[in-house]
Structures are given as structure tokens and as C-alpha cells.
N, C-alpha and C positions, 0 to 999 in steps of 0.2 A: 686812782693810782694804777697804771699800767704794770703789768706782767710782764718782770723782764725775761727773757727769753734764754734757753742756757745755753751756755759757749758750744760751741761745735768747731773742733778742730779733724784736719783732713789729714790722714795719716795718706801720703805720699806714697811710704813705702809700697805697699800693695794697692794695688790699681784693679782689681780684679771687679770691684763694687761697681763699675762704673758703667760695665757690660751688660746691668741688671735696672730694673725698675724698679720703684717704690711701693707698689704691690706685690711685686714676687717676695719680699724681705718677710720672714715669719712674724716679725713685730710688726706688721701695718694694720693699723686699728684695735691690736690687745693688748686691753689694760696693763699697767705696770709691769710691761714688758720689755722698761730700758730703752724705749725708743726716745731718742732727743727730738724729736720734732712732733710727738702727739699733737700740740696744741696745736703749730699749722695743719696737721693731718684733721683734726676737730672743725675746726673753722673753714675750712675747704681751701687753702691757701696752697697746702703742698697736693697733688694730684695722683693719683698711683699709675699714671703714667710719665711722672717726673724721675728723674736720673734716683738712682738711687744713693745716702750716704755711704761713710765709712764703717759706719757700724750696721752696714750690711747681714745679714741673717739668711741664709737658704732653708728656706720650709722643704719640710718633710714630706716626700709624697712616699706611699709605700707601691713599691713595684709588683704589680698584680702579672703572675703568670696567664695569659689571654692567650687559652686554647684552641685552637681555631679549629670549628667544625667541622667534623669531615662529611663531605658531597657524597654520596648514596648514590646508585643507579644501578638499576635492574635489567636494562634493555638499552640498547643503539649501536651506533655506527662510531668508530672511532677513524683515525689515521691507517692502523692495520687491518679493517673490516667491521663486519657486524660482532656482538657481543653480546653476550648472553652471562645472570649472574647464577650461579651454582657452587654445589660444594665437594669439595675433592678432599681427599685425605682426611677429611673434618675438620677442613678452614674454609670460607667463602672466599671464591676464587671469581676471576672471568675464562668462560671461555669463548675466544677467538675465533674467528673462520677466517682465512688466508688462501685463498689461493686453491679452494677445497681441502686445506690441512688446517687442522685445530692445535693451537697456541695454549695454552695454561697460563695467565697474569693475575698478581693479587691486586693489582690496581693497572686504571689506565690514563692517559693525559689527553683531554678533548679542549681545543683550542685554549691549552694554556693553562689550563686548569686538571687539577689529577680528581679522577673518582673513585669511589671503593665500591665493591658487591654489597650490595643489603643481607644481612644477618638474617638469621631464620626467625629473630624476636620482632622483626620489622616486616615482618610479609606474612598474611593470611594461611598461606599455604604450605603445605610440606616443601623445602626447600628441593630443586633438582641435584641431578647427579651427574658424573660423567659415564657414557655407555663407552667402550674401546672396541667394542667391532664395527663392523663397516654395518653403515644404514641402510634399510632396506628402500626398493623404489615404492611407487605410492599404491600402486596395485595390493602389493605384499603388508603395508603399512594397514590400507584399510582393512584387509581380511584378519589382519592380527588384532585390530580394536574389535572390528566385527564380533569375532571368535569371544573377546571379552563379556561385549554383552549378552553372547546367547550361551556363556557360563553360568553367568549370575540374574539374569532376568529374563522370564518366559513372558515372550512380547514375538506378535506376526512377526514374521522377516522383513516384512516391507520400512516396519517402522526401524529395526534393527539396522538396517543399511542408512536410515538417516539420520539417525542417532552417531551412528559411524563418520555419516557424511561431513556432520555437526562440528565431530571431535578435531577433525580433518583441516576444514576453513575457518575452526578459531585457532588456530597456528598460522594464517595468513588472512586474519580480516583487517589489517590496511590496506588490502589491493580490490576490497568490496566497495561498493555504495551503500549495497542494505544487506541484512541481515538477519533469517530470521529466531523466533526462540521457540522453547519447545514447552510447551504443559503437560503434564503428566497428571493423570486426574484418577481416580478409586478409592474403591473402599478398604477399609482398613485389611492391610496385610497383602496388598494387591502388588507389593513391591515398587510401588513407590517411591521409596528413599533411596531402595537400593538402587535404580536410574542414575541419580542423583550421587550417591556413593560412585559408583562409576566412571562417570563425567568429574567428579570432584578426582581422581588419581588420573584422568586421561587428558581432560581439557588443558588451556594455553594457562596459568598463571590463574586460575580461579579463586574468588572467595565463596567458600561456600558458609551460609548461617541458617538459622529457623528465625523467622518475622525480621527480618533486618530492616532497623530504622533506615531513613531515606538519607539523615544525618551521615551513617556508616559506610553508605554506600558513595554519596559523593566525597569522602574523605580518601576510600579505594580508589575510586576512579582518578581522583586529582594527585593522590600520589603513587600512580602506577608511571613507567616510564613509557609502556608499554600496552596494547589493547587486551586486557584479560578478559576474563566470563567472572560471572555471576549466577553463579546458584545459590537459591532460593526456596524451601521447603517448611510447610504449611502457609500459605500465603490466604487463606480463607480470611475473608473481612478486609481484602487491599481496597474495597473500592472504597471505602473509609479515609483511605490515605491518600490525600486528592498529592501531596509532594511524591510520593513514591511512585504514581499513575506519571504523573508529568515524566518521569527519570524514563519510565517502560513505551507511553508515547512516542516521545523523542529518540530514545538512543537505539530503536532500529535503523536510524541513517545517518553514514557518513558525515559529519560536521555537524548535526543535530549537538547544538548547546540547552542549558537549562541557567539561568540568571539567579543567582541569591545576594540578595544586598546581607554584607557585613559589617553592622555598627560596632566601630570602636570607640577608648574614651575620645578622640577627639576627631573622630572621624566617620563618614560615613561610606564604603567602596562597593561596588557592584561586582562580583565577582561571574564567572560563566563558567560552569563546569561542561566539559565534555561527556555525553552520557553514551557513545556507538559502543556498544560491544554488545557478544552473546550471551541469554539471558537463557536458562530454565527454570522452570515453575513445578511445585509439585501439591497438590490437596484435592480435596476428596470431593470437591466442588469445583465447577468452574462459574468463575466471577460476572456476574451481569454489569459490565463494561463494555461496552460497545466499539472504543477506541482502543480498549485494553485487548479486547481479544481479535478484535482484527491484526494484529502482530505476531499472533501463535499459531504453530503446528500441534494440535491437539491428540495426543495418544492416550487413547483409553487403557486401563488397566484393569487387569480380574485375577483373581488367586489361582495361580500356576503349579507348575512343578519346575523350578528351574533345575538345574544338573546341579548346580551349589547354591545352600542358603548362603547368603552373607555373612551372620551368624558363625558361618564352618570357614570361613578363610583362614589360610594358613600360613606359617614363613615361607613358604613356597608360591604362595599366593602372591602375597604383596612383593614378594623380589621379581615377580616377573611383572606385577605394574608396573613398579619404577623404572625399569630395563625400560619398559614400553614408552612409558611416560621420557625416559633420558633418548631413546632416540629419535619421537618425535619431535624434539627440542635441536637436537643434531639436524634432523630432515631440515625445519624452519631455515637454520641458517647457510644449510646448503642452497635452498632455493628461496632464499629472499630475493633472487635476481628472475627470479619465474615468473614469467606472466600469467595468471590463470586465463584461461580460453575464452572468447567471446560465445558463447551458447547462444544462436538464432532463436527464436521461441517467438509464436504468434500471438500469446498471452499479454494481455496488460493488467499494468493496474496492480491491485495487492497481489494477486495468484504470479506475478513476474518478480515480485520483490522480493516474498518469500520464496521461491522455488529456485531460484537462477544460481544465487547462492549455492546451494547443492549441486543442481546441476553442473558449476561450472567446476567443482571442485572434483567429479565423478566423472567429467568427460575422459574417454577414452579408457575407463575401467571398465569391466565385464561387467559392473551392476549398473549403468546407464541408461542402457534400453528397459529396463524393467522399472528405475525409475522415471524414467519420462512417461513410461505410457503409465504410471500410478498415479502424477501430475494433469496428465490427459484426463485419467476416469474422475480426478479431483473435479477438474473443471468442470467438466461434464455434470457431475453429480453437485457442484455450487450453483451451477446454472438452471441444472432442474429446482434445486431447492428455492432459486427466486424465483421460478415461473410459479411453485406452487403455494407461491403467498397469494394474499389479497392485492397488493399491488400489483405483481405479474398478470392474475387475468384481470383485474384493470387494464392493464397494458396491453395485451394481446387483444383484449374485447375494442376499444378504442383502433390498434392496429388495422386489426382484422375490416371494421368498420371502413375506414376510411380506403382500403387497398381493395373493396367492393362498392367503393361510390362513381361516380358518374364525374366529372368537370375535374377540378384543380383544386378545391377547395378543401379548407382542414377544418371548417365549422361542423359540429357533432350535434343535433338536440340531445338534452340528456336523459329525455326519455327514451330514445332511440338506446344510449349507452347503458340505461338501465334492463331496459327492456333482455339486451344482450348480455350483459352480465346474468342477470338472472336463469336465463339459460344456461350460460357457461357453468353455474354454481350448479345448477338443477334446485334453486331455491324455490321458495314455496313464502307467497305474500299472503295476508291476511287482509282481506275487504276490508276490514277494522282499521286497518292500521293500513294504510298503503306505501306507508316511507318507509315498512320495516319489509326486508327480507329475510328469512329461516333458513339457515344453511344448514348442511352438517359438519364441513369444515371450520368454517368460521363464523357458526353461532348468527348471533342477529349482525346482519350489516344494514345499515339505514343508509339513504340519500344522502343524508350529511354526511356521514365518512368519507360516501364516495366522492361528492363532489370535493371535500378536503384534500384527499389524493388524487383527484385530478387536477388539483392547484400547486400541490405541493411536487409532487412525483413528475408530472407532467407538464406542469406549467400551463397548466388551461389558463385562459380568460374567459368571466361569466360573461355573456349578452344575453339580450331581448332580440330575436329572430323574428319576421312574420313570415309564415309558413298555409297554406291552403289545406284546410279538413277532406275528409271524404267525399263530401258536400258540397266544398270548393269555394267554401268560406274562409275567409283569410283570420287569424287567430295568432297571439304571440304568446310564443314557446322560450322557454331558458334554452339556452345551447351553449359551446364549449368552443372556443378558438384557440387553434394551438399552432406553436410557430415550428414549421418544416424541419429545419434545423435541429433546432432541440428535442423534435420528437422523433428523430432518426436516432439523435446519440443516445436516448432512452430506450429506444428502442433494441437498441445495437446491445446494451444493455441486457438488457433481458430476454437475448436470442432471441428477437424477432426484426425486421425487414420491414420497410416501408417501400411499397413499389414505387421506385424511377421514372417519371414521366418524360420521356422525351419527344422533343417534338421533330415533326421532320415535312419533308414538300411534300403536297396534296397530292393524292394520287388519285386521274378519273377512269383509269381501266375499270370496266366493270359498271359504269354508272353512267346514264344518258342522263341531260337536261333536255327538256322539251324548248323546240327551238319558238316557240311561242307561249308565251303567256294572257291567260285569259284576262285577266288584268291587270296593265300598264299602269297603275300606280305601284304595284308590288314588286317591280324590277328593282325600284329601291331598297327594298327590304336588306339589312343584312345578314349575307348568307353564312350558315354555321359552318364553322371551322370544320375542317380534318378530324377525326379523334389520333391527338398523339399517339405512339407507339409506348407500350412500359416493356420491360425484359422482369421476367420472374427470377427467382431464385438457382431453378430449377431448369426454365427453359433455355432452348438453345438460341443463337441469335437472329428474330426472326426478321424475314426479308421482307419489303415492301415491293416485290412483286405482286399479283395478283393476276387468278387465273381469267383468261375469257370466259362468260355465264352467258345460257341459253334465254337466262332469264335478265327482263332488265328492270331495274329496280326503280321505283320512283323519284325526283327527283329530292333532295333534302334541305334543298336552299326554300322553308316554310318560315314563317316569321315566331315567335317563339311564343307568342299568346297562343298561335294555330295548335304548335306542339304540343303546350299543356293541354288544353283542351282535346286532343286526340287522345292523349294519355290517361285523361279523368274517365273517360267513356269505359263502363264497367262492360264489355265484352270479354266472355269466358272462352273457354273452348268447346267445340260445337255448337256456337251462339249462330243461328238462323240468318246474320246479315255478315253478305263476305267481308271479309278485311281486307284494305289493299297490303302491299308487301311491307308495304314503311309500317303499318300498323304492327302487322305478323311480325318484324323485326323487333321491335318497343316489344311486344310483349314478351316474344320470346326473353330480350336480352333481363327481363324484369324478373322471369323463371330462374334462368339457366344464370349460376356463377362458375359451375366447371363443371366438365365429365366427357365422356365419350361421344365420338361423332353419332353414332345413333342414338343417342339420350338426344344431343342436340336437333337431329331429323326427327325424332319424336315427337319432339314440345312445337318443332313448326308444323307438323301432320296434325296435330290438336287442335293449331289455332287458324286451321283451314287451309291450306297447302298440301298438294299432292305430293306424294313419296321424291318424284324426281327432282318437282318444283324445290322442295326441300334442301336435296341432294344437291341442285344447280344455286342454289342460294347458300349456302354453306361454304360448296367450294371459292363463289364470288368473295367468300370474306378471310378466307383463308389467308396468313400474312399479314392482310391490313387492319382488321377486326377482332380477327382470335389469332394467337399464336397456341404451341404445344410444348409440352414437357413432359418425361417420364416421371412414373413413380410406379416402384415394383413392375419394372418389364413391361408396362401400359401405358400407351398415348392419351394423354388428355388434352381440352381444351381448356383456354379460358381465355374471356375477355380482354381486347387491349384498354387497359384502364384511360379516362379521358380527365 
């Protein structure tokens, strides 16, 4: 038996049902809700996107008030200038810079869109103020921060002005690359915090905490509008916090990001926080991080007398930080259109990344030249400190070595290296032991260390060498090949010098070939090179002229077996059988690595040459063989390196 279906008649009069679909109607699909057509709405027959009937119904939606949030901003640029958010009267306002005249807005409009100032419940830091006098220029600006800290903290002056300098270029570190931070390190009561107190009323927009998760920190950084600081006090155990190292890594440089993935319920986004801004540290230790502290200016602390405890600050106190703090704020947006200076500086590397900063923001103040040359004694004094590692006289011992050898070559034995190290240590070996050496600096250094650091530091390559004994038996030795290039910039490194081999046309003033040879198979022989010209550090640039000699020297075109074997021959000075010149030369040059013309006249007087002969053989080499250089008001010689 079918279901008859009930009458539906269409009331004409109102037409308004027809404007509507059959799912907007409040009775579509509930129960005994008087709808005439449930059962095609059951069966799937009528569709809720079919015309709606007469017995139309409008569902009920309730109208939700949909407050629309208001935009925040702290810092930028709008249509009438830069902006800055502060509080005036005791409302958060913006102020304006126009034209050098400052505006008062409780909101502004940036492409179409209005902003409001961030409230003081919204921002870390004491909210700013409005100053009404006229801003000082930057000279007068930093002697008034200056003045600050040598109220409340007894610190050298040298660190005082870049604490100053600090406070200076975080009110314009978007026109930096880098940036550096500062550590403040003592024992309890060393006025540590107070630093830190300080910098927290003076710096750009700081948050200051004790242990800030790295959580807190990327939350600051992402909702600043603006490049703030970060101060940070008792930081003892960061290197624990491998996220918080990443944040201090990274954000001493300009566009320096840090990546964190954010798992949501149905999503997974990669997110990159900006971490550049100014960064102080304050604890009683500094952190064994290697990456962490090569980004800090380190200022020691000790228990002073400052002129005010912290402790004793007073409403007189704190109304002149704010003063100070509202017209640093003012300065900023007068010269947001400033260029800080380009500072020349012959520094690289971290001592430019960290210093230039400062510098640039101090050129042309009176405290300039004092800090440059503090920078200067800096480097000076980092420089010594690597010479006097164990890697340094590695490197110098190795230098030294090769800028006293003969030919072209960068192959070292490392006995040879050891040998010279151990002198440079003034160590002390044990027959027992002969791979260990006893220092007093550096305790036991063995062969394997060294050889490690000359792989790692250096970039040695091991070989198997054959080399001739005493005896002039041939014997295979370890030795150390290192590539020119890389041992210059290691060099360079660790203030030292590779000498310059240059080459240049033979010069035969000075030097007869015998126009016969006793034997016609040895014209073939080939004859040995020129020894190139090097230029020292120190010397001036020597000419390849050479003088006329009375004496003439033998010729040097021998074949290179001849020359070894000349060389093996154990004659001393005063040995019974004369030497000809070429010999006297060889040994000499095997003596003498530098000194005075008559040290040099000496050692050929030794090895059988008369005073003049001497005299007339020295001058012959002059230019071509030795050049000169002072040190302390005295000519010296030394070899042109070949």
C-alpha cells in the first residue's frame, strides 16, 4: 500500500518563499516540525538545493558582535614619517617625526590599514616617554650615557665608553651587518647586574630577564616591530642550551635566521625567526663555548666603589634616565636618514666584526682615537696570545724552517720540525721515551700531537722521503708537504711571513765560466739556475745590480752529484786542505743565516780566505746573494732565499 503524500497547496499571495532554498527553511530534516514534504526530504527526492515551498521558515541565526582586532605596532615608517610607540599624558600614543617636527597620533593608517601603540602590558620594557627640549647632538648624547655608567658602576673607562658606545648603535642597528655583545663576568657583588640595570633604562627597546628560555626569546624577537636588545643575567650553564647557543651564534649578523618547525593539529610549518640584535651577558663565569664566545667583548668585573650604589637610586635618579632614555628615542628618529660612517680598519675577521660597530658609531667624537688604539693593543695582544699556543710555535717553528731552506720546496722531515720545536719549547726529552717531550708551558707534547697539528692547522701531507745520512747512505724519513697557499694564509694567521720567492734574469757580473772544459762530455750537464731573488719583511728593495770583485769565483754550472759530494766532505775551519771559493761559499752560506758584514767576513776568514779575499767576495754578492734590512739602527744580512 503506498503512502499517499499530503496536499500541498501554494499560497500565491506571498512570493517571498521562492527567493530561498530548501535547506535554508528551519524545518529541513526536523522532526515533526510541520514540514509537508519530510518524506521526499527522507527518501532523497526533494534536494536542499531545490526551490523552497510555501511553508517556508527562516532559521534562526544569532548575530555575533565580531570584534575586530586591533593591529599593534611599536616601530616604522608610515605616510607622515618614521614612528615610534610611547606614552604621553598616560595614554599610548605615536610619536611622529616630520619634517624634524614631532606629531602626537593615537593611531596611524599604513597602506590602508590603521595601527594602534602597544600598551605597556604588551612590551617587556618600561614604556618610553615624550622629552620636550631639543635633543642633544651625539657627542653630548654619549658623554651623558657615559656619565651614567661611571655613577653607578666602577669599571676602567676604556670599557665605559663602549658600554656607551653599545648604548649608542642599538638605537641604529639596522644600518649594521654585525654586532657585537658584551659579557660581564665576576664575583659576587662585582656589580654585575648593575651593568645590566643600566643598559636595561638606556638601551633601544630591551628585554631584560635572569635564564630566559630560548622559547621567550624567540617570541620577543618575532613580535618586536623593531631591532631591540636583550639582556640577560646569570646565564652560567647556557652551554647546556644547545637552542639558546643557536639564537647567540646566529644573531650577531644582519639577516642571520634560526628555523623552528611548528606542529599544528593539522599541520606541519617551518617557521624562521630573525635573531640580529644586541645581546649582554652577565655571570660569575665565562662559558666554555667556543662559537659562543667568539661573539663577546669580555669586561672583567671586581668590587669597586662606585659614586652610587644601585641600591640608593632615587626619584631623581630614575627621572633623569627616562629624560635620557625619551631623548635617545627622539635622536633615533631624527637620524633614521644618517648614514653611520664607513671606518677604514686593516683588521679582519672577528676583531672587524666586533669592533667596527663601535667604531663606526664613535667616529668623529673625542673618544675615537682612544678607542682605536684600545682595538689596536686588542689585536696586538689576540695576536700574541695565538703565537703563544702550541699551535703558534708549531707554526712559526715550520715557518721559520722553510724561510731558511735552500730551493723551492715546502717538504719538511719531521725530525727536522721536531728537532726545532723542541728548542723553541726549550723542552727537555727522555732517552726512555723519545716521542715525549717535557715542557713547562705545555706539559708533555708528544710526536702525535704534533704531527695532528700539522695536519689539522697546517694541512701537512705525511710522505716517505729518501734523504742521505752523515755517512751518505740513503735512508727513508717521514717528512711533511704543505701547500704554499695555505701555509701563507696560516701563516698570515698567526703574524708570521712566508718569504716571497721571486724569480728574475741571471745575472753573470761577477762570475767567469772557464772558456774550456776539461771534459767534453760535461758541457751537457745541466747548469744550475740563478738563485731567485725573496724581499724580507723588513728589507728594502733589493737591486740585482752587483759590484765588480777582484776576486773571481769558480764556475757553478757542476752537475749535482759533484755538488753533493762537495758538500758531504767534513772540512772544518782551519782544516789543513785549502778550499776552493765555491766550497768557502757552501759552507759559509751553511753557517751564516743573518748578521753583520763582519760576522759574515769572519766565518769566510775561518774557512780559509784571507781578510780582503773575504771582503772582495762578499761585496761580489751583495744584491744578488744577500740583500739587507734594519732592525734597531743596524744593517743586517741575509741570504736571498732560493
Amino acid at each position: 500500500m503506498t503512502e499517499e503524500k499530503p496536499d500541498m497547496t501554494t499560497d500565491s499571495s506571498n512570493k517571498n518563499y521562492v527567493k530561498h532554498k530548501c535547506g535554508e527553511c528551519a524545518r529541513f530534516k526536523v522532526p515533526d516540525s510541520g514540514c509537508w514534504n519530510s518524506y521526499d526530504i527522507q527518501q532523497g527526492i526533494l534536494l536542499p538545493s531545490d526551490q523552497a515551498c510555501d511553508r517556508y521558515y527562516p532559521r534562526y541565526e544569532k548575530q555575533k558582535d565580531k570584534k575586530t582586532k586591533k593591529q599593534l605596532r611599536d616601530a616604522g615608517l608610515c605616510d607622515s614619517g618614521y614612528f615610534e610607540a610611547i606614552y604621553h599624558n598616560s595614554k599610548p600614543c605615536f610619536l611622529i617625526e616630520e619634517e624634524n617636527s614631532f606629531n602626537i597620533a593615537e593611531s596611524i593608517e599604513v597602506d590602508e590599514q590603521v595601527f594602534y601603540p602597544k600598551e605597556a602590558k604588551h612590551i617587556p620594557y618600561e614604556p618610553y616617554g615624550y622629552f620636550e627640549g631639543a635633543v642633544p647632538n651625539r657627542e653630548e648624547l654619549f658623554w651623558k650615557v657615559n656619565r651614567e655608567f661611571q655613577r653607578f658602576v666602577d669599571v676602567e673607562t676604556i670599557w665605559r665608553d663602549v658600554l656607551s658606545a653599545c648604548v649608542l648603535f642599538g638605537y641604529h642597528q639596522e644600518k649594521l651587518q654585525t654586532v657585537p655583545y658584551v659579557f660581564v663576568y665576576g664575583d659576587n657583588e662585582s656589580g654585575k647586574s648593575t651593568v645590566l640595570q643600566v643598559l636595561k633604562f638606556l638601551c633601544y627597546r630591551p628585554m631584560y630577564g635572569v635564564t630566559v628560555p630560548a622559547a621567550d626569546i624567540y617570541g620577543f624577537l618575532d613580535d618586536s616591530d623593531a631591532i631591540g636588545c636583550i639582556l640577560e643575567d646569570e646565564v652560567q650553564g647556557i652551554q647546556k642550551d644547545t637552542d639558546k647557543i643557536k639564537i647567540y651564534k646566529a644573531g650577531y649578523k644582519q639577516g642571520a635566521v634560526v628555523p623552528r618547525t611548528i606542529i599544528t593539529q593539522h599541520d606541519r610549518v617551518i617557521k624562521y625567526y630573525n635573531t640580529f640584535c644586541f645581546k649582554a651577558c652577565a655571570s660569575e663565569q665565562i662559558p666554555q663555548v667556543k662559537g659562543f664566545n667568539e661573539r663577546f667583548l669580555f669586561i672583567p668585573m671586581v668590587e669597586g666603589s662606585p659614586e652610587k650604589e644601585w641600591a640608593d637610586i632615587t626619584r631623581e635618579d630614575l627621572e633623569r634616565l627616562r629624560n635620557l632614555r625619551n631623548m635617545l628615542l627622539k635622536w633615533r628618529l631624527l637620524s633614521r636618514e644618517w648614514q653611520l660612517p664607513q671606518v677604514e680598519v686593516s683588521w679582519r675577521g672577528r676583531l672587524k666584526e666586533l669592533w667596527k660597530p663601535i667604531l663606526q658609531i664613535t667616529h668623529g667624537l673625542t673618544v675615537y682615537d682612544g678607542l682605536f688604539k684600545f682595538v689596536e693593543d686588542q689585536r696586538k695582544e689576540r695576536l700574541s696570545s695565538k703565537q703563544d699556543t702550541l699551535e703558534g710555535k708549531i707554526v712559526k717553528v715550520v715557518i721559520e724552517i722553510l724561510n731558511e731552506a735552500k730551493g723551492d720546496s715546502f717538504s719538511i722531515p719531521f725530525q727536522t720540525i721536531w728537532n726545532r720545536l723542541t728548542e723553541e719549547l726549550d723542552g727537555k726529552i727522555d732517552e726512555k721515551k723519545p716521542h715525549v717531550m717535557e715542557t713547562s708551558e705545555f706539559f708533555q707534547v708528544t710526536k702525535n700531537k704534533v704531527g695532528y697539528r700539522l695536519r689539522e692547522i697546517l694541512n701537512g701531507k705525511s710522505k716517505a722521503i729518501r734523504e742521505k745520512d752523515l755517512e751518505g747512505n740513503d735512508r727513508i724519513v717521514k717528512a711533511y708537504d704543505f701547500n704554499p697557499e695555505k701555509l701563507r694564509r696560516v701563516a698570515k694567521k698567526y703574524g708570521f711571513e712566508v718569504v716571497t720567492k721571486l724569480t728574475r734574469l741571471p745575472s753573470f757580473e761577477g762570475v767567469q765560466a772557464p772558456e774550456t772544459m776539461e771534459k767534453p762530455e760535461e758541457n751537457n750537464v745541466e747548469k744550475e739556475s740563478h738563485s731567485p731573488q725573496q724581499l724580507s719583511k723588513l728589507s728594502n728593495v733589493v737591486t740585482t745590480e752587483e759590484q765588480p770583485s777582484h776576486l773571481q769565483i769558480e764556475d757553478s754550472s757542476i752537475s749535482k752529484n759533484a755538488k753533493s759530494k762537495s758538500l758531504r766532505r767534513e772540512r772544518g775551519p782551519n782544516s789543513a786542505t785549502k778550499l776552493s771559493v765555491q766550497e768557502v761559499l757552501e759552507k759559509v752560506r751553511a753557517v751564516f743565516v743573518e748578521g753583520t758584514e763582519e760576522e759574515w767576513v769572519r766565518h769566510g776568514v775561518e774557512y780559509g780566505l784571507s781578510e780582503s779575499e773575504a771582503y772582495s767576495l762578499f761585496e761580489s754578492l751583495k744584491g744578488s746573494k744577500l740583500f739587507w734590512f734594519e732592525r734597531d739602527g743596524q744593517t743586517f744580512w741575509r741570504w736571498v732565499r732560493e
